[in-house]
Each structure stands twice: as structure tokens, then as C-alpha cells.
ROKE-257072 format. One line per 2 residues: number of its first residue (from 1); their letters; for each residue x, y, z of N, C-alpha, C. Coordinates in Angstrom, 1 decimal. Atoms other than C-alpha are relative to their C-alpha. Example, Ala and Ser with C-alpha at 12.3 -4.5 7.8 and 13.67 -1.06 7.14 Angstrom:
residues 2
1	AS	0.9 -1.2 0.0 12.3 -4.5 7.8 0.9 1.2 0.0 | -0.9 -1.1 0.0 13.7 -1.1 7.1 -0.8 1.1 0.8
END
This chain:
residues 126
1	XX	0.8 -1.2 0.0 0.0 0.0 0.0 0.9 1.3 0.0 | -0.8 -1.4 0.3 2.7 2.6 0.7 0.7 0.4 -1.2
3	XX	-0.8 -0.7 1.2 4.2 2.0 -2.7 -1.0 0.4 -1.0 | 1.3 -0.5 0.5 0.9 2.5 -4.3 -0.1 1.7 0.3
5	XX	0.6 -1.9 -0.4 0.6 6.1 -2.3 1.1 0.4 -0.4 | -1.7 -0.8 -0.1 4.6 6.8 -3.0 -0.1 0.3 -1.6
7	XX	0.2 -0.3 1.4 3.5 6.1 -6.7 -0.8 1.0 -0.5 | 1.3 -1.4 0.0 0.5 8.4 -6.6 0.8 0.8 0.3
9	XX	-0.8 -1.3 -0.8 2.3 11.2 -5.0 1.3 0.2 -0.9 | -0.8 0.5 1.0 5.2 10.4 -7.4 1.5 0.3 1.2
11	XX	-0.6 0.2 -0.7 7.4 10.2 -4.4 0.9 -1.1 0.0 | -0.1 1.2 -0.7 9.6 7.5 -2.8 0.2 -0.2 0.9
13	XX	0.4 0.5 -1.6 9.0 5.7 0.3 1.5 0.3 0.9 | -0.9 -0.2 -0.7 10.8 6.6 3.0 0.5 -1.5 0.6
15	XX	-0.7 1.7 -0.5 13.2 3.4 4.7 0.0 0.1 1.1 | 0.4 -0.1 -1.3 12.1 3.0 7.9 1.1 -1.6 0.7
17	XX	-0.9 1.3 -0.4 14.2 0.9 10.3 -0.4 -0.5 1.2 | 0.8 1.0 -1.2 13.0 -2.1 12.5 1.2 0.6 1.3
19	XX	0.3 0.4 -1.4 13.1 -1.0 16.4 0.5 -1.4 0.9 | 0.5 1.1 -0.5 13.9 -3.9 18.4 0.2 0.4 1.3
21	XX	-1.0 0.1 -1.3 14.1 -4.1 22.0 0.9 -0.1 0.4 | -1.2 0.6 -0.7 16.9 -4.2 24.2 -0.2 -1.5 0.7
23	XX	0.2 1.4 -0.8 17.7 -7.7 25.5 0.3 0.0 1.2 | 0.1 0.2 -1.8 17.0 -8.7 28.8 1.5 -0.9 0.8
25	XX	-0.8 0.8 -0.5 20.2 -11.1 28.8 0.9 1.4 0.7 | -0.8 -0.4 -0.8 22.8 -9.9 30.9 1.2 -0.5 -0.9
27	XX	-1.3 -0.2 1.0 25.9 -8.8 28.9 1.1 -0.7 0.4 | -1.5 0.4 -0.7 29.4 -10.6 29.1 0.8 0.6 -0.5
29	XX	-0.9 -0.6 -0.8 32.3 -9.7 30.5 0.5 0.8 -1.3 | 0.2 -0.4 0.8 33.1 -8.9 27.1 -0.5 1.6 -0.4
31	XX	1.0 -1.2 0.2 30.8 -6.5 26.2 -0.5 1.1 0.8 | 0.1 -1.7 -1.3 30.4 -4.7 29.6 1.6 0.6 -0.1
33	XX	-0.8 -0.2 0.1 33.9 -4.1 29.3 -0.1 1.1 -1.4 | 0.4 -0.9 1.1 33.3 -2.3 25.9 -0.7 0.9 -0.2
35	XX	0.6 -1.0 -0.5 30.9 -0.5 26.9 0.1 0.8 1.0 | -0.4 -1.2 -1.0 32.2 1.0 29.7 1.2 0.8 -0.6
37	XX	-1.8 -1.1 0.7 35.6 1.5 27.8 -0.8 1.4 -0.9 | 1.0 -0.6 0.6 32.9 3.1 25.0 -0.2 1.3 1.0
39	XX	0.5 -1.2 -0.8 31.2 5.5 27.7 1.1 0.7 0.4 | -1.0 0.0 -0.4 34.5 6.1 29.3 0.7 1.3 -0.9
41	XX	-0.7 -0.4 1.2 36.0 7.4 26.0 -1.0 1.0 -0.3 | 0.8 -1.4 0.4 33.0 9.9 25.3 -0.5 1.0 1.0
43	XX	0.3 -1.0 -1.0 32.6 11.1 28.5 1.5 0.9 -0.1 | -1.4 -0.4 0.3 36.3 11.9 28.1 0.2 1.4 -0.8
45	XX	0.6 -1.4 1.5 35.6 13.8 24.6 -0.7 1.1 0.5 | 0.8 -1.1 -0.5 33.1 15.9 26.3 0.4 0.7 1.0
47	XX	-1.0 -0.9 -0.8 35.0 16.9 29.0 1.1 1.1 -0.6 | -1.0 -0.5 0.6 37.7 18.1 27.0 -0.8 0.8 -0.9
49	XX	0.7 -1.2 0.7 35.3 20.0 24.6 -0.9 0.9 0.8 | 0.3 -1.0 -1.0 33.7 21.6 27.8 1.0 1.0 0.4
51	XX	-1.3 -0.7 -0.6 37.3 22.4 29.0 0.6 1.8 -1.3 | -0.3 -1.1 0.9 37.9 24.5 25.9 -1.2 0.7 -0.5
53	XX	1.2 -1.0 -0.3 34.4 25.9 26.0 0.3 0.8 1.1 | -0.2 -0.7 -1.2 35.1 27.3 29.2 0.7 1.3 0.0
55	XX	-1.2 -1.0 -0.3 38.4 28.9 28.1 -0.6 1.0 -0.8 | 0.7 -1.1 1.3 36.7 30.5 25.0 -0.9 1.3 1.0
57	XX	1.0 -0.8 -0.5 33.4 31.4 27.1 1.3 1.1 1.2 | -0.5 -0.3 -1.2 35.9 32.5 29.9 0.4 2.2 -0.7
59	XX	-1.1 -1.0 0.5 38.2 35.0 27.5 -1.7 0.8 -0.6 | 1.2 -0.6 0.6 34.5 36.3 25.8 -0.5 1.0 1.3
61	XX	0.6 -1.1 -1.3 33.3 37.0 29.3 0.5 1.2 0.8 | -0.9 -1.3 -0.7 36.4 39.1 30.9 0.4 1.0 -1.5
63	XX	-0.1 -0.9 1.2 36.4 41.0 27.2 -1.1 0.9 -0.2 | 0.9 -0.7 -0.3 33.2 42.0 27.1 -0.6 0.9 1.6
65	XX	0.8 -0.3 -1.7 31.9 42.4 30.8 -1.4 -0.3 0.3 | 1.2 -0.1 0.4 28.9 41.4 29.9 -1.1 -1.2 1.1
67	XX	0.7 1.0 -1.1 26.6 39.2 32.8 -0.4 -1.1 -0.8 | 0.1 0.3 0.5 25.0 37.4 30.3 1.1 -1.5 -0.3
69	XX	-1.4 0.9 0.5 28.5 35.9 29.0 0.5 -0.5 1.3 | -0.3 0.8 -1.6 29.4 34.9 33.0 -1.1 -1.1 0.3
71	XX	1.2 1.3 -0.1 25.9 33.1 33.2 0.4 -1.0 -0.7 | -0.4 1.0 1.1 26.9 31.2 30.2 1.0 -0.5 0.0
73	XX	-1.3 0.5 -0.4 30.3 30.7 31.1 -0.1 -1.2 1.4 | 0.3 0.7 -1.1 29.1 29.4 34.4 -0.9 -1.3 -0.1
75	XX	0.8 1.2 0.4 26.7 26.9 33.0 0.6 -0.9 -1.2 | -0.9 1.3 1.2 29.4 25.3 30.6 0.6 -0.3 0.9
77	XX	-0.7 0.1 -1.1 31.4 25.4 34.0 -0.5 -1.5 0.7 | 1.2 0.8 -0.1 28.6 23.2 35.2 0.1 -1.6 -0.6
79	XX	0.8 0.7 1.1 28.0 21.1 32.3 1.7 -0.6 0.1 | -1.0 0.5 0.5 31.7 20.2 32.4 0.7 -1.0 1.1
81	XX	0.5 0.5 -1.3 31.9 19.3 36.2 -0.7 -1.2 0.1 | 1.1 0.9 0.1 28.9 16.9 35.8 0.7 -0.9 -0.8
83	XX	-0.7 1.6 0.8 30.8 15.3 33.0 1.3 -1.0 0.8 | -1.0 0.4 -0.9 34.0 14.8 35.1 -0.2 -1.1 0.9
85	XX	0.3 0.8 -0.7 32.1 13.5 37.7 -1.0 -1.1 -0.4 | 1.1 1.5 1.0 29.8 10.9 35.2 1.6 -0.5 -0.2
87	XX	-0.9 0.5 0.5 33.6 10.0 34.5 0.4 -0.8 1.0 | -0.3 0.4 -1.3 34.1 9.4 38.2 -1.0 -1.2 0.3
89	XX	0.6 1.2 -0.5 30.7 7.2 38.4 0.2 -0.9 -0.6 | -0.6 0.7 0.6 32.1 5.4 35.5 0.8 -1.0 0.3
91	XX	-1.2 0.5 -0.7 34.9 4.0 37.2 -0.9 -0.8 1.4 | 0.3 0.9 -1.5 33.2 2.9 40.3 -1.3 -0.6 -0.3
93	XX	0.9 0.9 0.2 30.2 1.5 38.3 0.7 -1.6 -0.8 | -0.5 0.5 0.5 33.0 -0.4 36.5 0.3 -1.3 1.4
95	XX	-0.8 0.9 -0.6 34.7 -1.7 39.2 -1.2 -0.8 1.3 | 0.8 0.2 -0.8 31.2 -2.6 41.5 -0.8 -1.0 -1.1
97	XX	1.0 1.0 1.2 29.8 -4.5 37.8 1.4 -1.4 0.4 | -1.0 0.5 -0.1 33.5 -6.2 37.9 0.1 -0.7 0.8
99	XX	-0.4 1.0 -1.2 33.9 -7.8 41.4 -1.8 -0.3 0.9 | 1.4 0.7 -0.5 29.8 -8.5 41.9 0.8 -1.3 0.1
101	XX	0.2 1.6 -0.2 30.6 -12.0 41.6 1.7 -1.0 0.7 | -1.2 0.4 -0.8 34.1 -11.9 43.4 -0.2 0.3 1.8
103	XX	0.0 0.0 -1.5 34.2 -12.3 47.4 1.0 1.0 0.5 | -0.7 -0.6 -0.4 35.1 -10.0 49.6 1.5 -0.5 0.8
105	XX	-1.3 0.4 -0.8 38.0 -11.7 51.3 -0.4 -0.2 1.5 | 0.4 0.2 -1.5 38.0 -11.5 55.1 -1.7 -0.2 0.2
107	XX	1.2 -0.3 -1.0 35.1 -12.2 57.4 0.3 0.3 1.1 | 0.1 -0.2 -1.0 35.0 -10.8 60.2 -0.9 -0.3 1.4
109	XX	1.2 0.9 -1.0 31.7 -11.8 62.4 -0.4 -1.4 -0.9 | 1.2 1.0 0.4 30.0 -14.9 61.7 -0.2 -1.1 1.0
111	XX	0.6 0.3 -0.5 27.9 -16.7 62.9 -0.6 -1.7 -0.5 | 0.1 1.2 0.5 27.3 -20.5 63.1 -0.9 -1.2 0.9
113	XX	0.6 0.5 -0.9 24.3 -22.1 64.4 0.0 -1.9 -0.3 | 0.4 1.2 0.3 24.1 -25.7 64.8 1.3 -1.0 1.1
115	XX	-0.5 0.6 -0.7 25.9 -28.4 66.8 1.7 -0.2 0.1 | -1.3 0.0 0.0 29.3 -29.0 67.8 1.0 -0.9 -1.1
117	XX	0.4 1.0 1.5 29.1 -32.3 65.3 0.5 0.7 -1.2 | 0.1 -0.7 0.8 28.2 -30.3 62.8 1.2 0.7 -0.8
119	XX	-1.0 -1.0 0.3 30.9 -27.9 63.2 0.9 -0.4 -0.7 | -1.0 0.3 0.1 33.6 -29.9 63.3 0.6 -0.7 -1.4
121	XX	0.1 0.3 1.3 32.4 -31.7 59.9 0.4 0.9 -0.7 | -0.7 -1.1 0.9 33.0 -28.5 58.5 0.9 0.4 -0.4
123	XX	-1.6 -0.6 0.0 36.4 -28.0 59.7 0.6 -0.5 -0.3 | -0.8 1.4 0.1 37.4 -31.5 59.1 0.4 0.4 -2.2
125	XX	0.3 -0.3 1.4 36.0 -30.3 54.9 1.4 0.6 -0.4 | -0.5 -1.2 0.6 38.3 -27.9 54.7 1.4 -0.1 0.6
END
């Protein structure tokens, strides 16, 4: 039917592109790794094209005098901060995806209910 109306109209169909969901699997090591390098690497870029926004807005603002140009200077200030610190949650979402499935090492309290028996089976395991 669309190429029917694309013909009438003497048009051609626009190319539309299949949508799909995101998958529900759970990414490997792989590919989280990639993607954080990924994120990582453009949070990076952005920072650094904030940092030299800043200098520009900076040198605009003390040339002029203008409030205007300080507001705007101060909200790339902002905007460059936030990225830094998305660089910072970056890193600690890395390394909290990373060692989910590693143990912390020491215990300190624990607790162990059940008979002396018991116990000692455990100790004997190990």
C-alpha cells in the first residue's frame, strides 16, 4: 500500500528501520567491558570539549563584561563538572559490575548455628 501512495504522489517511500528491544540477557564480560571503555572514551571527549568551551566562554566573558556571558560561562562550568564527575561514576560502576561476583575476602563476624558435630564436619572439609 505505501508504494501504491509513494506512486501516486510520485514520491519514494521513506526506509524505515525495524526498532527492536533491548535484551534482557545480561551482557558478558566482554561487552560490559566495551561499553564502559565506550562510555568512558566519550565522557572523556566531552569533557575536553567543555574544558575548551570554558576557556573561549571565559576569555568572551572578561572582554566584554557582559553578565549574560558569565551566566553562560558558568553553565558550561557546570556542564563540564557533571561530565567529570559521570567519568568518576564510570569507574566505580566499573569496578562494583566487575567484582559482583568476586568475594570479599576477610570475614569478620560470623555466625554459626548448629551443633558442635556439625561444626567440626566443616572443619574437618576444609
Amino acid at each position: 500500500m505505501t508504494k501504491a501512495i509513494s506512486q501516486t504522489l510520485n514520491m519514494h517511500p521513506l526506509h524505515t528501520m525495524e526498532v527492536t528491544p533491548r535484551d534482557a540477557e545480561i551482557h558478558n564480560d566482554a561487552q560490559l567491558e566495551d561499553d564502559l571503555t565506550q562510555a568512558r572514551t566519550d565522557i572523556k571527549e566531552i569533557a575536553a570539549i567543555g574544558m575548551q568551551a570554558v576557556a573561549e566562554a571565559a576569555s568572551l566573558a572578561s572582554q566584554s563584561q557582559h553578565d549574560k556571558l558569565y551566566m553562560a560561562l558558568s553553565s558550561v562550568m557546570k556542564s563540564t563538572l557533571e561530565a567529570n564527575r559521570e567519568l568518576i561514576e564510570t569507574h566505580r560502576s566499573r569496578k562494583e559490575l566487575t567484582q559482583s561476583g568476586e568475594s570479599d575476602g576477610d570475614v569478620t563476624n560470623n555466625l554459626f548455628i548448629g551443633s558442635t558435630d556439625e561444626l567440626l564436619a566443616l572443619l574437618e572439609k576444609k
